[in-house]
C-alpha positions in Angstrom: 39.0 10.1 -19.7 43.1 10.8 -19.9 45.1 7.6 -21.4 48.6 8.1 -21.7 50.2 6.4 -24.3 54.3 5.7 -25.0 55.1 2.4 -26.6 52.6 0.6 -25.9 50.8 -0.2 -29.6 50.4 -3.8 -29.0 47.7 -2.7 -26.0 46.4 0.8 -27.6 43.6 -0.2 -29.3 42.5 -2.4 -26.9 42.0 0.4 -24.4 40.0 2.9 -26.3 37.3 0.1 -27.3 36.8 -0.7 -23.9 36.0 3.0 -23.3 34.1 3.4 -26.6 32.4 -0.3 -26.2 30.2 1.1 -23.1 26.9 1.5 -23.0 26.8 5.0 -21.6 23.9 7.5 -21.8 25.6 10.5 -21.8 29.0 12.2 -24.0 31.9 11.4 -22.8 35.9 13.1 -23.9 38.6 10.3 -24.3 42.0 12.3 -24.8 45.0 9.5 -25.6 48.0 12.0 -24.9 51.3 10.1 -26.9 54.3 11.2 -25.3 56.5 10.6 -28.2 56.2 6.8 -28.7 59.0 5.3 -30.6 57.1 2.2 -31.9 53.8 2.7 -33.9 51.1 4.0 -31.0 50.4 7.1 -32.6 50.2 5.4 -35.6 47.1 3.0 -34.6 45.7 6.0 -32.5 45.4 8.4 -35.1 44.0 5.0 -37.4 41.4 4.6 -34.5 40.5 8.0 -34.9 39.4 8.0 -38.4 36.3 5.8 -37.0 36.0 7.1 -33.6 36.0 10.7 -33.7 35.2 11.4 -30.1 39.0 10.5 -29.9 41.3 13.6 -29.4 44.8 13.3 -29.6 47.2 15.2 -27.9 51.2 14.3 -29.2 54.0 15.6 -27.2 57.3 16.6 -29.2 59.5 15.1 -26.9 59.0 12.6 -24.2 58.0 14.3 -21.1 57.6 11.3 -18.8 53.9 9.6 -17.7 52.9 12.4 -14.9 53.5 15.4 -17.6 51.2 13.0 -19.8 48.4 13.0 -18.2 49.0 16.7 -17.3 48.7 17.6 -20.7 45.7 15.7 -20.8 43.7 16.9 -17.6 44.4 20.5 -19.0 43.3 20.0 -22.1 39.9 18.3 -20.8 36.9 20.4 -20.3 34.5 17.7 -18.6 33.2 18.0 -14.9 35.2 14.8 -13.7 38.7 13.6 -14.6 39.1 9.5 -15.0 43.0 8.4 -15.8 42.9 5.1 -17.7 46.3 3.0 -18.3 46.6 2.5 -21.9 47.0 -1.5 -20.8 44.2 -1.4 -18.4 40.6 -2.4 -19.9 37.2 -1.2 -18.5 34.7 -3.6 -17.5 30.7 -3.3 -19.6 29.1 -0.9 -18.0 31.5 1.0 -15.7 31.2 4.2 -16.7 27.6 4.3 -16.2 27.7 3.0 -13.0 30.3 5.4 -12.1 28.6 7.8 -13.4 25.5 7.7 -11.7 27.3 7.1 -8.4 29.2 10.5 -8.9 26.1 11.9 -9.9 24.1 11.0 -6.8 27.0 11.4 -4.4 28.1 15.0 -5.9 31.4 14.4 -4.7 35.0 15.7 -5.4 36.9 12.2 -5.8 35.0 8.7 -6.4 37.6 5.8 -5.6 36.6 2.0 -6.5 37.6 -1.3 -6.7 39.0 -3.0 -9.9 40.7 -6.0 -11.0 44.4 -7.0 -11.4 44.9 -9.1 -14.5 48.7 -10.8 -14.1 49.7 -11.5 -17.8 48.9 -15.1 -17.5 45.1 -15.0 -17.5 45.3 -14.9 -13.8 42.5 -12.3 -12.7 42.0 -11.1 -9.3 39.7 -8.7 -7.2 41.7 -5.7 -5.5 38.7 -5.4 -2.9 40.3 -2.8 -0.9 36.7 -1.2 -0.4 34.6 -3.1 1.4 31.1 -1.0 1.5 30.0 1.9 0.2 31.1 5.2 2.4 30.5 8.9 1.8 33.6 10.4 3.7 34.5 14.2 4.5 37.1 12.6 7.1 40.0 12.1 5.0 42.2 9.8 7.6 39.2 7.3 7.0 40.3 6.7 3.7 43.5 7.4 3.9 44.9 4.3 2.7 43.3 4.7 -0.8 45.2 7.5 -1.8 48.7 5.9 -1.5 48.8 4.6 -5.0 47.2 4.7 -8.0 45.2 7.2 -9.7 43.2 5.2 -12.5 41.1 4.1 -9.5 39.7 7.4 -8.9 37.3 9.6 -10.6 38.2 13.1 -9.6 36.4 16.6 -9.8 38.7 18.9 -12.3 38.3 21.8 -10.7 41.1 19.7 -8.3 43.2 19.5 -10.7 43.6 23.4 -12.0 46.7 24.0 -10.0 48.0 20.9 -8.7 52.1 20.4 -8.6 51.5 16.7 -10.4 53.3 16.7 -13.7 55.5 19.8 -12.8 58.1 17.7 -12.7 58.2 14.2 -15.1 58.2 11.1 -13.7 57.4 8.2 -14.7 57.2 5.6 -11.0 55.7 6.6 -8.0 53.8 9.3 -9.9 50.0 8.0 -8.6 51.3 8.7 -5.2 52.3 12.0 -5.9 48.8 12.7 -7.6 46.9 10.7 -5.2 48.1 12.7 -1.8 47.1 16.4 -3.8 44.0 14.6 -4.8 43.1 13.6 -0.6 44.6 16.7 0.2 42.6 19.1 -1.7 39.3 17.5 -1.6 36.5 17.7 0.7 33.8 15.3 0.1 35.1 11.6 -0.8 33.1 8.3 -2.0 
């Protein structure tokens, strides 16, 4: 699990408890790559470490922009599948696992889901863009999916090794970049 981190300390506990909070049978890497935060994130990340050591922390010297971020962190992972997680998003009890076992029955390259959009006023809603389940090798099917984000996708790292994402830093429209190399390069989709 990737969460890139700049200036955003009020949320950056928050996220990694979610992570850490689940009930998950198996090991799981959490990188938080910083990419030189100006306010106190690294702070409370390296604090978080001292009692959650399955915490790495990458730090960038300079601020190379949210796609170089996660960049850093996809190359340093070593795990089978890659999961980018905002560090303002939350995950929900239990989604690893379920992800998990769907990725592991499905032996896919790229798992995409639904999730929920929380508005800053305690307004919560259901992005349902998946309406039933769907093992796809016919990538125009699902084509729609991979124009934006990239935290709603689990994703096979051996995608990743080469990709052109986080060549260049950017820090809007950066999912869509990532997203179209993801649809392009993979071959089984669920």
């Amino acid at each position: 699990i990737i969460i890139p981190v700049y200036n955003v300390e009020k949320y950056v506990k928050r996220c990694p408890d979610s992570v850490f909070n689940q009930q998950f049978s198996k090991s799981i890497e959490v990188i938080a790559v910083d990419d030189f935060s100006t306010d106190n994130s690294l702070a409370v990340l390296k604090e978080y470490q001292k009692y959650e050591n399955r915490l790495r922390i990458i730090e960038h010297s300079e601020n190379k922009k949210l796609s170089r971020a996660r960049l850093s962190g996809i190359q340093a992972a070593a795990g089978e599948y890659i999961m980018n997680v905002d560090s303002d998003d939350l995950l929900l009890p239990n989604a690893i696992e379920s992800l998990y076992n769907l990725i592991s029955i499905r032996k896919v390259d790229v798992l995409v889901f639904n999730y929920i959009r929380d508005n800053n006023k305690g307004s919560k809603s259901l992005i349902h863009a998946i309406k039933h389940d769907k093992y796809v090798s016919n990538k125009t099917e699902v084509f729609d999916l991979f124009v934006g984000a990239c935290w709603n996708k689990i994703v096979k790292r051996d995608l990743l090794s080469d990709i052109i994402y986080g060549n260049i830093g950017l820090n809007s429209e950066e999912d869509l970049i990532f997203s179209a190399e993801i649809l392009f390069k993979s071959n089984t989709i669920f």
